[in-house]
Every structure is written in C-alpha cells, then in structure tokens.
Residue, then its C-alpha position, 0 to 999 in steps of 0.5 A: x535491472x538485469x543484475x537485480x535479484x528477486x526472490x520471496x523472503x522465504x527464500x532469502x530469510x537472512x533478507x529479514x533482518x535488513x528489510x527496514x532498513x532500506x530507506x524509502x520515499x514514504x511521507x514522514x507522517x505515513x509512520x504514524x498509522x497506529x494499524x500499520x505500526x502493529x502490524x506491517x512489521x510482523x508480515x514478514x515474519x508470519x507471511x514471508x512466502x508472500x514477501x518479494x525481495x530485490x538485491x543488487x549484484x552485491x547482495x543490497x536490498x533495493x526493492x520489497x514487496x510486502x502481500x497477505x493471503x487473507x479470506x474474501x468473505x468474512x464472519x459476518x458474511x461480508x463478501x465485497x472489499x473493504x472501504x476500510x482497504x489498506x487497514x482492514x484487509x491487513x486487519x483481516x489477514x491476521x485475523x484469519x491467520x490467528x483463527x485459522x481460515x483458509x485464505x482464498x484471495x491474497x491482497x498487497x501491501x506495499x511495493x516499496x524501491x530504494x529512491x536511487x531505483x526509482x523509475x526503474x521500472x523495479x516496482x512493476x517487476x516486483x508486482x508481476x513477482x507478487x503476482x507470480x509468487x500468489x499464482x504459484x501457492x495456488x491463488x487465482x486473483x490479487x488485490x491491490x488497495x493502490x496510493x495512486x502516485x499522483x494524486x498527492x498534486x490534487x488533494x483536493x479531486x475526489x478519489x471517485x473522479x481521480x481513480x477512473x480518469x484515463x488517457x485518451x489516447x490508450x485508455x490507461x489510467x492516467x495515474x502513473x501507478x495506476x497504470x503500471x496495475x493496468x498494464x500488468x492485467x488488473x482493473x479499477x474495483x472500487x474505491x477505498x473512502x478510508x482506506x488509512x487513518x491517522x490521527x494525532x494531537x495538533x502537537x504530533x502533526x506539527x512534529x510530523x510535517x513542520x507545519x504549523x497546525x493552528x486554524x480549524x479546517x483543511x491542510x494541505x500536507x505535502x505528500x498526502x492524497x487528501x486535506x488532513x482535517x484540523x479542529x484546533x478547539x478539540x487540539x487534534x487533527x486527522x488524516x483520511x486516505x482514499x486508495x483504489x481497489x485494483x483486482x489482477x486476474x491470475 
C-alpha cells in the first residue's frame, strides 16, 4: 500500500468526478435505497473536506470513504444515536447543514475498495484517515453505523447476538470488520434495528436479485444481513437492515 495516495476530496477535487465510477462489491439490490440515491451522492459535493480518496501511483481511484458532520442532540432533544443508523444520520447531516447547526459529532458512511484491493489492508488505512481528517477539523469522536462483513453468512442470528460475540482468545469482535473498528480504538454502542430500508414491487426484487419472489415469508437474498420479507398478496417485499453502532474516541 506504499504506493497509494490518500488524501480529502477537498484536497483533490478533480477526484469528484470519477468517484462513482469506481466499481465496488455492494449487493445489487443495496442501489435501491430511496434515502441513499437522494443523498450519498451530494456528500462530496457538500462535504468533501469529510471525503478520503485513495489513488494508485497512476492517479486511479482505488478506495473513498465518505463522512458527515452532523449535531448529536436534535430539535427534539433526542441525544442518543439513531435506530434508524445509516438513513437517519445521513438525514440528519443534511438536515443541520440546511439549517445551519453547528455540527458536534461526525459519523461514516461508507468506506468503499476497488474489489482488486480488497484484503489490502486500504479499508482500515482509509478509516484511520477518516478518523485523522475529524480529528484535524476539531471533532472529538466518530461514529460508524457498521454493515458488519460476515453476517450476510447468518441472516438469520439476530444482530443483538451477532455484533457482540467475540474471539476467545483476543476478545475482538469476531466480524471481520467489526474488528478492523476495534483494532482502530472504537467500541460496540448499540445496535441500529433498521438501519436501511428497501422496499419494492415483487417485480422490482425479482429485477434486482433473479430471484423469483413469489411466496409470502422470508428470502434469503444473497448478500444481505437479514431475510427480505415477501407479502405476495400485497405484490411488495422489504428489506430491513441491522448495522452496528460503533464510536471511535479521537
């Protein structure tokens, strides 16, 4: 990885306009979140001093990793993280953004690596450059609502069990990613019940997966960290994520 170049968009705004181009390993159906394609997008254009970039020696994109400063505690007075975790905390940065709340706390979004990087070790370098880049602008903790990597293998266990298992013989997590967020200095907070939402027509999932989508209950679609839930009479299904809150102390 000595050859990789990791800066903020901010700092290499040319980066901006390739920043999707670069393939990924996200499930197919993941596209589908309404709340993500109305916003994900306009992060690096509102917040690219919170966007790390990796380039390999030829100046190609390899690795981004997208973060939001947002305010912890809300109109409302609410002053814990959100169940709603990946939607509502990117909801809420825009939100504050738009009303001009100064921000106190600044979560992740996504750490993203070209699949020819992967196992790398590029996702943890962008995340200690995540946190380095909040610590610079002043900020004392980041939070992370985490899609731990390996509970796609058990949809079924519920993500109160999954997030806080751990090794026996290191007392690390024992999700892979997970533990990349511990090794870095964060904790398991809580868990995010619904943390993504994705709903569809039968039609739409069927599009989406290749699955066929057409007996009410649970299927198992590859890729996703619980059941999506099939009601053929009402011709829709849904998909409800659980991630894991994880705060890193700065």
């Amino acid at each position: 990885m000595e050859h990789l170049t990791v800066t903020t968009l901010a700092e290499r705004p040319h980066l901006g306009a390739v920043l999707w181009d670069m393939p990924d390993s996200w499930p197919a159906f993941m596209g589908h979140d309404l709340l993500a394609n109305a916003y994900v997008g306009q992060v690096a254009v509102e917040f690219p001093d919170f966007v790390v970039v990796a380039t390999d020696e030829d100046g190609v994109l390899v690795g981004r990793g997208l973060s939001v400063p947002f305010r912890r505690v809300r109109p409302s007075g609410h002053d814990t993280l959100p169940d709603r975790g990946w939607d509502e905390v990117l909801l809420w940065a825009f939100t504050d953004r738009r009303r001009g709340a100064e921000p106190d706390l600044v979560s992740a979004i996504e750490i993203a690596i070209r699949p020819d990087q992967q196992g790398s070790g590029l996702s943890g370098r962008l995340l200690r450059a995540m946190r380095e880049n909040a610590r610079a602008h002043g900020f004392r903790e980041v939070v992370a609502p985490v899609r731990p990597s390996g509970k796609h293998e058990e949809p079924h266990t519920p993500m109160g069990e999954y997030a806080f298992r751990v090794r026996e013989h290191d007392g690390l997590p024992h999700d892979p990613w997970l533990r990349v967020h511990a090794r870095a200095g964060a904790s398991v907070e809580k868990v995010a019940p619904a943390s993504m939402v994705i709903a569809g027509s039968l039609a739409q999932w069927r599009e989406w997966t290749g699955l066929p989508f057409d007996a009410t209950g649970e299927v198992l679609v590859p890729g996703a960290l619980a059941p999506v839930r099939c009601d053929a009479a009402a011709d829709s299904a849904v998909y409800v994520e659980p991630n894991v809150w994880m705060r890193h102390p700065l």
